[in-house]
Each structure stands twice: as structure tokens, then as C-alpha cells.
C-alpha positions in Angstrom: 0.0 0.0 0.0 1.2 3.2 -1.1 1.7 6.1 1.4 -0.8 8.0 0.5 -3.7 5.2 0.9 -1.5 4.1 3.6 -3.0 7.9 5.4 -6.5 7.8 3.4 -7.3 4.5 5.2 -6.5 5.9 8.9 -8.6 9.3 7.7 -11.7 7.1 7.0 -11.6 4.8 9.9 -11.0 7.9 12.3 -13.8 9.8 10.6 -16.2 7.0 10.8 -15.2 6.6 14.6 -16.4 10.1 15.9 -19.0 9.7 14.1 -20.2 6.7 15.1 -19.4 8.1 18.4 -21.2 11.8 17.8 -18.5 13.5 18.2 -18.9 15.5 15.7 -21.7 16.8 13.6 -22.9 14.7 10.7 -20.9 14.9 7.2 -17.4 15.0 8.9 -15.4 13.4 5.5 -13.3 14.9 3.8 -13.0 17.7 6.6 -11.1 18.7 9.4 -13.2 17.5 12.0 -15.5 20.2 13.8 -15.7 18.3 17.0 -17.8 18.4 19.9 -15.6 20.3 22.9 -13.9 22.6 20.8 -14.1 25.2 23.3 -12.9 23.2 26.2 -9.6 21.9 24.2 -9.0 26.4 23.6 -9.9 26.4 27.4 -7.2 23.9 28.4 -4.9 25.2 25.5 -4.7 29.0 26.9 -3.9 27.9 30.4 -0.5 26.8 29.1 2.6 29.1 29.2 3.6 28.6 25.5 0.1 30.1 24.5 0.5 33.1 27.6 3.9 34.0 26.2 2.7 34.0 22.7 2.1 37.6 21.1 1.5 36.1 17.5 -0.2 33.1 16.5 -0.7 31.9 13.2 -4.0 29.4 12.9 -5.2 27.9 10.0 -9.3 28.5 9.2 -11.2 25.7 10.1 -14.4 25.9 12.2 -12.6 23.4 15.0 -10.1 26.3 15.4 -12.1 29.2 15.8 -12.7 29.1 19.4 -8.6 29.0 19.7 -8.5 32.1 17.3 -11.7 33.6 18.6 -9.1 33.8 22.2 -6.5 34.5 20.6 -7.9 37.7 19.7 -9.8 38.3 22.6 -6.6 38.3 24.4 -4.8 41.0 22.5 -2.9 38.9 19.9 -2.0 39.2 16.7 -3.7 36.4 14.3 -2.7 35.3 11.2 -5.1 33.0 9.7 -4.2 31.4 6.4 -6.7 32.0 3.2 -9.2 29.0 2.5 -7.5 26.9 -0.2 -4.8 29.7 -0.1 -6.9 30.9 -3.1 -5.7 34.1 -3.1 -2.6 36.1 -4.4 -1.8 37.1 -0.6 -2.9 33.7 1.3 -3.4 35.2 4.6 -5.2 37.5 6.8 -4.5 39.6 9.2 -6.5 39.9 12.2 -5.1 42.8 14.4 -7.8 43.5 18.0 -6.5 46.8 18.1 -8.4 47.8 14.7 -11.1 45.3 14.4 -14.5 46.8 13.6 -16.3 43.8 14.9 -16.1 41.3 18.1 -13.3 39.2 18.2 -15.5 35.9 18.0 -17.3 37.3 14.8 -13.7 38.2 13.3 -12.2 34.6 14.0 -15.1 33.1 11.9 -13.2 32.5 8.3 -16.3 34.0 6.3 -16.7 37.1 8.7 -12.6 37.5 8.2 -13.1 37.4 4.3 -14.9 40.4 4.8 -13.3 42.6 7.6 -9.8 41.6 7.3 -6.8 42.2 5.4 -5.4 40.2 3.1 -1.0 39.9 3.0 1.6 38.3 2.0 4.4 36.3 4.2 6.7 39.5 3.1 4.1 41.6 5.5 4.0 39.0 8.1 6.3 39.5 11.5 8.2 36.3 13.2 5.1 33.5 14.6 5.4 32.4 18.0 2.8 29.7 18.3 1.3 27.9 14.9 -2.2 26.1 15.8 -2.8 23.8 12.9 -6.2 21.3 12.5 -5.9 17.2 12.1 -7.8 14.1 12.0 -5.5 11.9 13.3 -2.7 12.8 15.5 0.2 10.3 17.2 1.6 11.1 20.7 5.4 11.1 18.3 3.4 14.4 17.2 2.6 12.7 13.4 -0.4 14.4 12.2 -2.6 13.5 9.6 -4.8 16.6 7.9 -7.4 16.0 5.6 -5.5 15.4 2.5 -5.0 18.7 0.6 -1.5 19.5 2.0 -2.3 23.3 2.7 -1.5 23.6 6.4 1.9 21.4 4.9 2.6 24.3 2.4 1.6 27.5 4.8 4.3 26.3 7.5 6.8 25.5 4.6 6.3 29.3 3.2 6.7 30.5 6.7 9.8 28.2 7.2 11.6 29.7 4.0 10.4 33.5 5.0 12.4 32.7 8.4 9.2 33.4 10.4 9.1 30.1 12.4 12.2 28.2 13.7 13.0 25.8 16.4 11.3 28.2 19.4 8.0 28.4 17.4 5.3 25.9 19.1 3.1 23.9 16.3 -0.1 22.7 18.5 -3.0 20.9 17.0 -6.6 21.1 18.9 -8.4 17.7 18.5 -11.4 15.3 20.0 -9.6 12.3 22.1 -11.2 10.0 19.6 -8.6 11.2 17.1 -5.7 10.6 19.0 -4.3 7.5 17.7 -1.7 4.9 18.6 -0.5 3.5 15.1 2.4 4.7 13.8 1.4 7.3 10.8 2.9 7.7 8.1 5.3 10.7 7.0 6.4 12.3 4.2 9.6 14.8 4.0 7.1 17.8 3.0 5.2 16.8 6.6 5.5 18.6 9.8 5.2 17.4 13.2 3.3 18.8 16.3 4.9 20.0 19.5 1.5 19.8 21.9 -1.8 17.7 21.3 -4.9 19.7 23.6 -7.9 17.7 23.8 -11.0 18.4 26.0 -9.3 16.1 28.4 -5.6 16.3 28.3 -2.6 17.9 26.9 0.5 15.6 25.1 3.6 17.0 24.8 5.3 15.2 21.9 8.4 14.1 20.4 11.3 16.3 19.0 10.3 18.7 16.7 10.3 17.7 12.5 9.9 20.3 10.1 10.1 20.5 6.4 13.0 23.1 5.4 10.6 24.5 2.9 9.0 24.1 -0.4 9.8 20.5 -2.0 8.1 21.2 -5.4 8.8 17.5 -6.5 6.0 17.0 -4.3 3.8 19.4 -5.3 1.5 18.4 -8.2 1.2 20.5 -11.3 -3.0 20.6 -10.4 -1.9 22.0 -7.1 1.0 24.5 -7.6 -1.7 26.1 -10.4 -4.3 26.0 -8.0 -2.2 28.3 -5.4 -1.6 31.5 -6.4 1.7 32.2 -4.4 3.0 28.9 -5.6 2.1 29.9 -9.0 3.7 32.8 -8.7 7.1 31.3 -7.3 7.1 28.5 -10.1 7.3 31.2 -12.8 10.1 33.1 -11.1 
């Protein structure tokens, strides 16, 4: 079995698991899971230093995140959530309190963002301290499995080759207990690992710390590199 089923298969049988469970709402395939205690996994998440000392966070825009980013905003941080897809010519937005014109659990919504915030490139963005990424299925090594598209995979590789993150910069993942796995999962070079798992119940400091240097366009298909505007952009350089 190739490496790519290899992840597929541990997708499905995780998704079909919290749902069988109701953890999550109904139609959870193909998504990063919206599950059920959300709010208590950002609850437990913000009571730990690494979050406290954290000034800029950088979250990807699922709706299982946004009570993370809704806090993170409510706190006084600076949030940089990435563009859905990374559709656009400047893949992120930037989600500053200080000059929001609505509440800060309105702005973390993705489709209220779209609207209210401004869009940037990495060349606008300052140093992240803490990354908060989704998954389906997560390892206590820190292996993470998203849902397939390789987008959270590409933001942190941009942000890797900007010299915005480095080895002090904290990748967390917010998850349902039901996706926290004990197989080994498969990795890839272009895949990162996760420094803390927060559930509603616990918090699992993993492994050492594997990151993708940056870009590896041999894995990148032609389908996705046309797809992404910045990659686009990059390829025709």
C-alpha cells in the first residue's frame, strides 16, 4: 500500500469513529473535523505558558479552530489566519484586535474574516510564536494527519523559507480524544510534526520537533501548484 492510501485509510476509519461516536456533527469526511468540545480543548490550550507567552499566532481557518483564534484575539494577539484553499494572491489574513470593527468571535469566523480583514503576504508577516494547525488523526510522536490537501503542509513551509518560524516556534493541533491514535502514521519529507496535542481532556507533549526546510516542489503536483496563487507565482520566477 502506497503512502498515500496508507494515510486515506486511517482518515476514514477515524472519521467514521467520531461519528459513530457523535463527536462531531454529521458529514465530517473529507473535513477537518468540527468536533464536539472545541471550546474546552481552547480552554485547556490558553492555560498553558507557551500560549500566555505568545504575542503572534498563526491558525489555519477551520471551524474546530475558531474558538482557539476567537481567544487569541480576545486576548490581544495578533492572528494570522491562512486563506481558504490559499486561493488568493496574498494567502493570509491579518486579524489585528487593536483595529477590528467587529467582536473578536465574529472576526475569527473564516467568512466574517473574508470580509473585515486584510489580506497579506508572508513578506508583510512579522516572526510567529505559536502555529495552531487542525488534524484528524494525531500520534503522541506528534505525526499528524490533515485531511489530504496538504495546505497547512505548504503554509508552514512558506513561513519556514520566510524565516518566520524556527525551532522556538510551538506547532499545537486542537483535536477530539477519539482522534488521537496509537499507530504509527505515516510521514512524508514535506510533513510537519506537532509540538502539543490539547484535547477536552488532556494535553501531550510530543516528540522532538520535524519540520520541512521549505518548499519540496517534487511533491507538489502540477494541479496543485496552479491551484495556489503564491505557488504559481514562485514557479514562474
Amino acid at each position: 500500500m502506497d503512502i498515500d492510501r496508507a494515510k486515506q485509510v486511517i482518515r476514514e476509519r477515524v472519521w467514521a469513529l467520531l461519528e459513530q461516536q457523535r463527536a462531531v456533527p454529521p458529514d465530517v469526511h473529507g473535513r477537518i473535523p468540527a468536533f464536539f468540545g472545541a471550546e474546552v480543548a481552547a480552554d485547556r490550550l490558553v492555560e498553558l505558558p507557551v500560549w500566555q507567552s505568545a504575542q503572534i499566532v498563526k491558525a489555519v481557518p477551520d471551524k474546530a479552530q475558531l474558538p482557539v483564534r476567537a481567544r487569541a484575539l480576545t486576548e490581544g494577539k495578533l492572528v494570522y489566519m491562512a486563506v481558504p484553499k490559499l486561493a488568493e494572491a496574498l494567502p493570509f489574513y491579518l486579524l489585528d484586535p487593536a483595529t477590528l470593527t467587529v467582536s473578536p468571535g465574529e472576526a475569527a469566523s473564516s467568512k466574517v474574516a473574508a470580509s473585515v480583514a486584510r489580506k497579506i503576504g508572508v513578506d508583510e508577516m512579522q516572526p510567529v510564536d505559536l502555529i495552531v494547525c487542525g488534524s484528524v488523526a494525531v500520534n503522541r510522536r506528534g505525526v499528524r494527519l490533515g485531511k489530504g490537501a496538504g495546505y497547512s503542509d505548504i503554509e508552514v513551509a512558506l513561513l519556514q523559507e520566510a524565516g518566520l518560524i524556527g525551532p522556538n516556534t510551538t506547532i499545537v493541533t486542537t483535536v477530539h480524544s477519539l482522534q488521537v491514535v496509537d499507530d504509527e502514521l505515516p510521514e512524508t519529507k514535506h510533513d510537519f510534526s506537532v509540538d502539543l496535542i490539547v484535547t477536552p481532556d488532556e494535553v501531550i507533549e510530543c516528540g522532538p520537533p520535524r519540520r520541512p526546510s521549505g518548499l519540496y516542489w517534487d511533491s507538489l503536483s502540477r494541479e496543485k501548484i496552479e491551484a495556489i496563487p503564491v505557488l504559481t507565482a514562485r514557479a514562474t520566477q
